[in-house]
Structure formats: structure tokens, C-alpha cells
C-alpha positions as CSV (number, residue, x, y, z in Angstrom):
1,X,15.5,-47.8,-112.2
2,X,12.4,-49.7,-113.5
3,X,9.6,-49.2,-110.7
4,X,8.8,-52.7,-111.4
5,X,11.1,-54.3,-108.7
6,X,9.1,-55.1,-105.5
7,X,10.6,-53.6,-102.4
8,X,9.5,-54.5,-99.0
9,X,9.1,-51.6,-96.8
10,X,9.0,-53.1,-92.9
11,X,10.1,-49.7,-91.1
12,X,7.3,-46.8,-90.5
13,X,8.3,-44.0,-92.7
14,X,7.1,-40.4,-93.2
15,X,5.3,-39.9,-96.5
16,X,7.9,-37.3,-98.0
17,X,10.4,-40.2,-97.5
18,X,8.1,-42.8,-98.8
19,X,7.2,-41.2,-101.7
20,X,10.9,-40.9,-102.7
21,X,10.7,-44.7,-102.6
22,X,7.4,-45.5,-104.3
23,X,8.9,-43.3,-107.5
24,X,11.5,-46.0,-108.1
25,X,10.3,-48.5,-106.5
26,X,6.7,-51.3,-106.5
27,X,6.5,-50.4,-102.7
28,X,4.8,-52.9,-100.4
29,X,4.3,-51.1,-97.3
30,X,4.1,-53.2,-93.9
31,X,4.9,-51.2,-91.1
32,X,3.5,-53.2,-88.4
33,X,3.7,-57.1,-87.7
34,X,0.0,-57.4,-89.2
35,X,1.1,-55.9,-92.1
36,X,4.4,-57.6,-91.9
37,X,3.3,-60.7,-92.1
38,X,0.3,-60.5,-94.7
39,X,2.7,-58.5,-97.0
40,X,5.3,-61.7,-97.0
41,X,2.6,-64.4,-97.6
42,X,0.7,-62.2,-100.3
43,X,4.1,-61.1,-101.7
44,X,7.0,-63.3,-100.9
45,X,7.7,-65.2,-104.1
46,X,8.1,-61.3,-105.9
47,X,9.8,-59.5,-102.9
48,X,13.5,-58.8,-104.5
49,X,14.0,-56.2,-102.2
50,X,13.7,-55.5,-98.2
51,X,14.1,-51.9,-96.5
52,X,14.3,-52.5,-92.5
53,X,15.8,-50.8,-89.7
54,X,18.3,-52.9,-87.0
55,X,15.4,-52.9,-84.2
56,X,13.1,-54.3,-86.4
57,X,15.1,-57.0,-88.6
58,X,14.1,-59.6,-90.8
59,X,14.0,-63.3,-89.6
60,X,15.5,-66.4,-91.2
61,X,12.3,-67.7,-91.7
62,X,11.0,-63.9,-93.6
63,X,14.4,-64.8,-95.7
64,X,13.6,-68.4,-96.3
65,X,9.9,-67.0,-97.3
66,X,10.9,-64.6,-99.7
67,X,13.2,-67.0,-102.5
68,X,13.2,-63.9,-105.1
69,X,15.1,-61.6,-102.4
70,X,18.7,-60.1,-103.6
71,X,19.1,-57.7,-101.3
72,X,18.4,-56.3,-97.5
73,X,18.9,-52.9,-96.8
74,X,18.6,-51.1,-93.5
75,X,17.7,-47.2,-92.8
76,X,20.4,-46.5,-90.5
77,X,23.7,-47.9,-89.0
78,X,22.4,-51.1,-86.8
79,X,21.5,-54.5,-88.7
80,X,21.5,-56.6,-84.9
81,X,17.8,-57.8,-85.5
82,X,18.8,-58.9,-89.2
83,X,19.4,-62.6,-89.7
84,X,22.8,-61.8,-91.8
85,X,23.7,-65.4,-91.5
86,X,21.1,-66.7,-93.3
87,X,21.1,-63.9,-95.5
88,X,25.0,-64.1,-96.6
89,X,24.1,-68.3,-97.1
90,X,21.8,-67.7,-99.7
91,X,24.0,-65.0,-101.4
92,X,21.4,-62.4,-100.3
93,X,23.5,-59.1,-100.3
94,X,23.4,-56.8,-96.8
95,X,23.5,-53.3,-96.4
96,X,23.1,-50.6,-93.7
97,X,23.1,-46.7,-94.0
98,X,26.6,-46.4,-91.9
99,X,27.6,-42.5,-91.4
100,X,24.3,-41.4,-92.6
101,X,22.9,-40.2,-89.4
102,X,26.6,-39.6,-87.1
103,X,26.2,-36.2,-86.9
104,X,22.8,-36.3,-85.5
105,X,23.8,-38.6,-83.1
106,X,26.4,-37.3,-81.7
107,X,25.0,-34.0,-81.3
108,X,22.2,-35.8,-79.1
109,X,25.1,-37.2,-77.1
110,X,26.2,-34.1,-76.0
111,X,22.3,-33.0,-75.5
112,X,22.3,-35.6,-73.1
113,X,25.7,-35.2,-71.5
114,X,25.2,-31.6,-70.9
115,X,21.7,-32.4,-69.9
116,X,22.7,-34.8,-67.2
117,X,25.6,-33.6,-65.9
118,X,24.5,-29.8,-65.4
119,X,20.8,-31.1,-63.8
120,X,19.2,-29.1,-66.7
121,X,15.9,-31.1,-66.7
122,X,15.6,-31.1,-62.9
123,X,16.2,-27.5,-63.0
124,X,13.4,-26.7,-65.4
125,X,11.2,-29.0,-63.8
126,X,12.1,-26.9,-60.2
127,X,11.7,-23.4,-62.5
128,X,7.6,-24.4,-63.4
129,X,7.3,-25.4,-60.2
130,X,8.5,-21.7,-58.9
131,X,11.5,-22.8,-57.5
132,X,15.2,-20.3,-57.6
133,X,18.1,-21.7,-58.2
134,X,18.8,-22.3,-54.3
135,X,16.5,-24.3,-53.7
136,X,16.9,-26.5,-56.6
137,X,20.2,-28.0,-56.4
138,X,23.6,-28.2,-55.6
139,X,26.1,-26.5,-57.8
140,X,26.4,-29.3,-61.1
141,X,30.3,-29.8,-62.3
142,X,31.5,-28.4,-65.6
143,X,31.7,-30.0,-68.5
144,X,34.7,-28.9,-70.2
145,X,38.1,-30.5,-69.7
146,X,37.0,-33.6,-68.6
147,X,37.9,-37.3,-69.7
148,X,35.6,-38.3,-72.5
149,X,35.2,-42.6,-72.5
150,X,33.7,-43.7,-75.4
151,X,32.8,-47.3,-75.8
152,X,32.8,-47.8,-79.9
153,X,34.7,-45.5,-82.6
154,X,33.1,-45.7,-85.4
155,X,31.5,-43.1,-87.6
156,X,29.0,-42.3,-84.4
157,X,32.3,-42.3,-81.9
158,X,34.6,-40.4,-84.4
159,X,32.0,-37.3,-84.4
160,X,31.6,-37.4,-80.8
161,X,34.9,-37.1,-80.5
162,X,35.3,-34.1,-82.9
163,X,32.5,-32.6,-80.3
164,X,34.9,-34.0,-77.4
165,X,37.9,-31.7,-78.7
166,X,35.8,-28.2,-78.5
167,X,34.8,-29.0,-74.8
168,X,38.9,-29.6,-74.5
169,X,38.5,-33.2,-73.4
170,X,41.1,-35.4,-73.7
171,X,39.4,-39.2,-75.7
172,X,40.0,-42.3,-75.2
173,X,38.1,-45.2,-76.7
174,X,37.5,-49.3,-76.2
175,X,36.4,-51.1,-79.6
176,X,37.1,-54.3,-81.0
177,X,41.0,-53.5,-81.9
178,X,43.0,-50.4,-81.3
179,X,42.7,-47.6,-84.6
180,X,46.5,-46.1,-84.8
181,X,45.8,-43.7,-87.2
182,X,43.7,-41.7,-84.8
183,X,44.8,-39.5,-82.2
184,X,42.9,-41.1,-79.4
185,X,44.3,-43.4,-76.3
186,X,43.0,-47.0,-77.1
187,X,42.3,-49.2,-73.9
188,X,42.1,-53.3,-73.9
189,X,38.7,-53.4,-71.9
190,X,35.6,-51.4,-71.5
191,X,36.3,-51.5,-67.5
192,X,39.4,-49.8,-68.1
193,X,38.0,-47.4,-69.8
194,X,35.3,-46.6,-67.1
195,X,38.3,-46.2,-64.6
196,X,39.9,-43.3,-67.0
197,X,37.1,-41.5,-68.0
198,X,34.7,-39.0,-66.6
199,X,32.1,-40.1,-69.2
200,X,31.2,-43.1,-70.7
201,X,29.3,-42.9,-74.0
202,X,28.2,-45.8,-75.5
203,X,28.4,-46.1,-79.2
204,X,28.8,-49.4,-80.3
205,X,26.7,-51.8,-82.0
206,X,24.1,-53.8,-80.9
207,X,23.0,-57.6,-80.6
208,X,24.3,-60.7,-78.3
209,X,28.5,-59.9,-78.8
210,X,27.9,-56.2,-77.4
211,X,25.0,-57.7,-74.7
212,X,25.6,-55.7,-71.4
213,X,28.8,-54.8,-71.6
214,X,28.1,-51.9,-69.7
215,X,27.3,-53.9,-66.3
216,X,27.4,-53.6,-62.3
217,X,31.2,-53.9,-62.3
218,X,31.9,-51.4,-65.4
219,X,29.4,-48.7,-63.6
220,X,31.2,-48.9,-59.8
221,X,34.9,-48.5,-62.5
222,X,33.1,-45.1,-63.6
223,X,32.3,-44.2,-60.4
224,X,30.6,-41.6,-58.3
225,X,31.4,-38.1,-60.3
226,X,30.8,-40.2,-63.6
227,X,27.6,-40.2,-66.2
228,X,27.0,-42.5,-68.5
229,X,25.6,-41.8,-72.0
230,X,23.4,-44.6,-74.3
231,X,23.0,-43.9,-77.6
232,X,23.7,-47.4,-78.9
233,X,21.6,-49.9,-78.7
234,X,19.7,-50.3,-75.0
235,X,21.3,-53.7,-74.7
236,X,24.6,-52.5,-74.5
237,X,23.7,-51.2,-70.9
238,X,22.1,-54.0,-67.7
239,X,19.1,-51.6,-67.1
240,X,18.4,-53.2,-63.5
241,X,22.2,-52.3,-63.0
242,X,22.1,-48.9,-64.3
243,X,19.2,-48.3,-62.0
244,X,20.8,-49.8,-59.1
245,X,23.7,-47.5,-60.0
246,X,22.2,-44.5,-59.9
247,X,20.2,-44.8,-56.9
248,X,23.4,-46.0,-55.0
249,X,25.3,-43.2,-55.8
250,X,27.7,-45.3,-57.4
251,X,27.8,-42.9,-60.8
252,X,26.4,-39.1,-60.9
253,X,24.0,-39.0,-63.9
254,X,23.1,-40.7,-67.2
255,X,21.4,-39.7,-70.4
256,X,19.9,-42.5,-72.6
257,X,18.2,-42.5,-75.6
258,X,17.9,-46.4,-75.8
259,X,16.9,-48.8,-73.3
260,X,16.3,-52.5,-73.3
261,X,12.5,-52.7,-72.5
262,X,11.5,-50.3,-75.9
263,X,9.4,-49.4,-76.9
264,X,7.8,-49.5,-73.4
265,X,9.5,-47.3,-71.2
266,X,12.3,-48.3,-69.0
267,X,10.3,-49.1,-65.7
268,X,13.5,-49.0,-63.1
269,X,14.6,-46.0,-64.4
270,X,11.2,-43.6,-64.3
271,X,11.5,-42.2,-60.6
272,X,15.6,-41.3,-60.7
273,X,15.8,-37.7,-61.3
274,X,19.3,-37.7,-62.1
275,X,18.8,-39.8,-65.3
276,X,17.7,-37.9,-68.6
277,X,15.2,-40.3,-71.1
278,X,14.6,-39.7,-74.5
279,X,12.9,-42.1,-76.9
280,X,15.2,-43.7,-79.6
281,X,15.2,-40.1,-81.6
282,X,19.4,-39.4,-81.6
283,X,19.3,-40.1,-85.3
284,X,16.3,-38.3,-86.2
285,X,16.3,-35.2,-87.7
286,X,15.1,-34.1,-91.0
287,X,19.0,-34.0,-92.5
288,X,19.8,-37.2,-90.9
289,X,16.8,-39.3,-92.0
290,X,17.4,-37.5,-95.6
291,X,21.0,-38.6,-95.6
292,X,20.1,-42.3,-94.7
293,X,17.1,-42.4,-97.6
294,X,19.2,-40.8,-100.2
295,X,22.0,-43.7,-99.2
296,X,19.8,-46.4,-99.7
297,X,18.2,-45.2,-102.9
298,X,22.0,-44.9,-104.3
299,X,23.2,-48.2,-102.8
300,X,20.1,-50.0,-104.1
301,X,20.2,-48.3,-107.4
302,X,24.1,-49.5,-107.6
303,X,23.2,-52.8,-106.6
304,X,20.4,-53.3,-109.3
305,X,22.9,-51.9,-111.7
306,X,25.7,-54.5,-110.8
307,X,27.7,-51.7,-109.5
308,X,29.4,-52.3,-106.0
309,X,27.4,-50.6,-102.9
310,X,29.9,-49.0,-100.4
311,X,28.2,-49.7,-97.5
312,X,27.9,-53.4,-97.6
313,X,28.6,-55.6,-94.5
């Protein structure tokens, strides 16, 4: 591919994955909204090309700024913060990185499941602090052979559930319409879900469709032996509701790795010890972030080519 087409870079990325874009690639780096914005005004007429992640985006206005753009791609499965409407009416081709990071993802989901349910950070905590085991906690429930909820199957919710099936749990699943080829029970709502399952992992897309569908009501369906899991998108879940949740009683636990206040961090949450917090890394690991650039590199190489890209929305 000739290095000569321009490719907007909006997401941070580390150099051994940046260089693998500046060797086929006229790179122009903005990885902050400084940058961001200088790069468009400097660069827009040239920009064919924009590499963005979904919490990040790219605007209607960036697209009506940039009139030599063919092509958005993103680093990863979410696209919410992506204008696709504006994109898709001036024939701008979109793109995400679906699949590239599931694995990673849903092993971070049961990090944080196992993590929650069994009190394993409060117990660590209790261990520096000299603490034995009674006078730490009550006895945590076990995992295995409980009803696994998840709330979105797609490539994320399909590996979680492959995980689901060594820990002998029985799956069921809400999305937008029932998948018959697989194995799973399919329920109509996400509050009948809750009812059924023992945990609820979240792993559907973001943006305003999937907005707090995880609310007050859905959380007191779980109930007070459930956990909830986040490792969607941190609008999925009503944050002040969680909280309230937790400190209720009205669910057992929760592990997120999303939240809706990021990249601050989730202020209600902070002082509830039964919640586990980790910062938006489920679908970072050396492999996954690999998987996702080489995907983008081939789908942008097709694209260029006039060959079809497979992961196009």
C-alpha cells in the first residue's frame, strides 16, 4: 500500500503499534483534543483515512471537515461516539475491529466475577493489613453451577459463555432478537433476565439505544445473592443506581471495568467494598491490541484495494 495516503490517528497508541501504522501509512498523529483539532484544520482537505476508538469518535462536523475521507476505522468493537449517520450519507465507509479483542474480554469478565463474588480484593486488602481469614469476612458463595445472565451475545457474550460452560453454568442471554442456532435460553427483556440469573454481565454495545438499561428496577430483579459485571460500555449501567444497589443490599457484588463518569473515576462507587474497579483495560493485552491492529491494517489495505472489508457496519 503506497505510504502516501494520509491516515488520521485520534486514539493514543503504543509506538510498536504505531509504527506498524507509519510503515504503510502518512500518519498524522493526534491523540489528544489539542492535537485533534490542529491535525483536522492543518490536514483535513488530505485526510482519506481516520483510525478512532468508540469512546473517542469522530463528529459530524470532523466528517464534514475532512471532504477527502473514504474511510473510518475503529481499534476495537464499539463505534457509539462515531457519527455513522453522517458518515454512511456521504458514502464514507465504517469499520470496527469486532472479535479482535473477545477473548481478552471475557477472560477479564470472569477476573471480575470471581473477584467480586469470592471478596478476593477485600480479602487481600484484610491480608496487608494482618488480618486471618476470620476476621475478614463471611464465607463468599461458589461460583460454579450458577445461572450465568448475559446482557449481549455477540462475539464478547459468545466467549463468555464458552467460559460459562467450564464453571458448569447453565446461559441465558437478552439481545436484540433471539440466536436459534445457539444452545443458550433467549429471554424477551433484560429484567427477565436479572430474575433468572445469578449473574448479569453486560456485553452489549454502547450509545443512546443501550443507555441504562441496567437500572433501579433491573438491579432489585437480580437481587440480593446477585453481582453484576460491566464490561460494555459504562452507560449501559445507572451508576447512582448501581451505587444505591449495592449499599442497599439489594445485589451482593459487582465488577466493572467501565463506568459512566471516565475517565474520572466513578465517585458513588469509591467507598463500597463489595464492588471491584478496574479502568477500561478488559481488551487490553498485548494479543488483543495485536489482533485489533493487524485487523485494521488488513481491512484498510482491502478497502484501498477495492476489496470488500469483513468487518464493516
Amino acid at each position: 500500500m503506497s505510504s502516501a495516503i494520509p491516515l488520521l490517528v485520534l486514539c493514543p497508541l503504543q509506538a510498536e503499534y504505531m509504527q506498524q501504522f507509519r510503515d504503510r501509512f502518512e500518519t498524522i498523529e493526534a491523540g489528544d483534543d489539542a492535537r485533534r483539532a490542529q491535525a483536522i484544520a492543518a490536514h483535513g482537505p488530505r485526510i482519506r483515512a481516520v483510525l478512532t476508538i468508540g469512546t473517542i469518535g469522530l463528529t459530524a462536523l470532523e466528517i464534514a471537515a475532512l471532504p477527502a475521507l473514504e474511510v473510518v476505522h475503529t481499534l476495537g468493537v464499539g463505534y457509539e461516539q462515531v457519527d455513522v449517520a453522517a458518515a454512511k450519507s456521504r458514502g464514507i465507509a465504517v469499520a470496527n475491529a469486532a472479535g479482535s479483542n473477545a477473548t481478552c474480554v471475557a477472560d477479564h469478565a470472569f477476573g471480575l466475577l470471581l473477584a467480586a463474588v469470592r471478596g478476593i480484593v477485600q480479602m487481600d486488602v484484610g491480608v496487608r493489613r494482618g488480618l486471618w481469614r476470620d476476621q475478614l469476612t463471611v464465607y463468599t458463595p461458589t461460583v460454579s453451577g450458577k445461572r450465568m445472565g448475559l446482557l449481549g451475545m455477540g462475539d464478547i457474550g459468545k466467549q463468555i459463555a464458552k467460559r460459562a460452560a467450564g464453571f458448569d453454568m447453565p446461559v441465558g442471554y437478552h439481545s436484540r432478537s433471539a440466536k436459534p442456532e445457539l444452545p443458550h435460553r433467549y429471554f424477551d427483556s433484560v429484567r427477565a433476565l436479572a430474575e433468572w440469573a445469578d449473574y448479569l454481565v453486560v456485553a452489549t454495545p454502547g450509545g443512546a439505544e443501550t443507555r441504562h438499561l441496567v437500572n433501579a428496577e433491573v438491579l432489585q430483579a437480580l437481587g440480593p445473592k446477585g453481582t453484576l459485571v460491566n464490561i460494555a460500555r459504562g452507560s449501559v449501567v445507572d451508576t447512582a443506581a448501581l451505587a444505591t444497589a449495592l449499599r442497599a443490599g439489594h445485589i451482593a457484588s459487582a465488577g466493572i471495568d467501565v463506568y459512566e463518569s471516565e475517565p474520572a473515576p466513578p465517585a458513588e462507587l469509591l467507598d463500597i467494598a463489595n464492588v471491584v474497579i478496574t479502568p477500561h483495560i478488559a481488551g487490553r493485552s498485548p494479543e488483543a491490541i495485536q489482533g485489533s491492529v493487524t485487523l485494521v491494517l488488513d481491512n484498510l489495505e482491502a478497502f484501498f484495494a477495492g476489496r470488500p472489508m469483513p468487518t464493516l457496519l
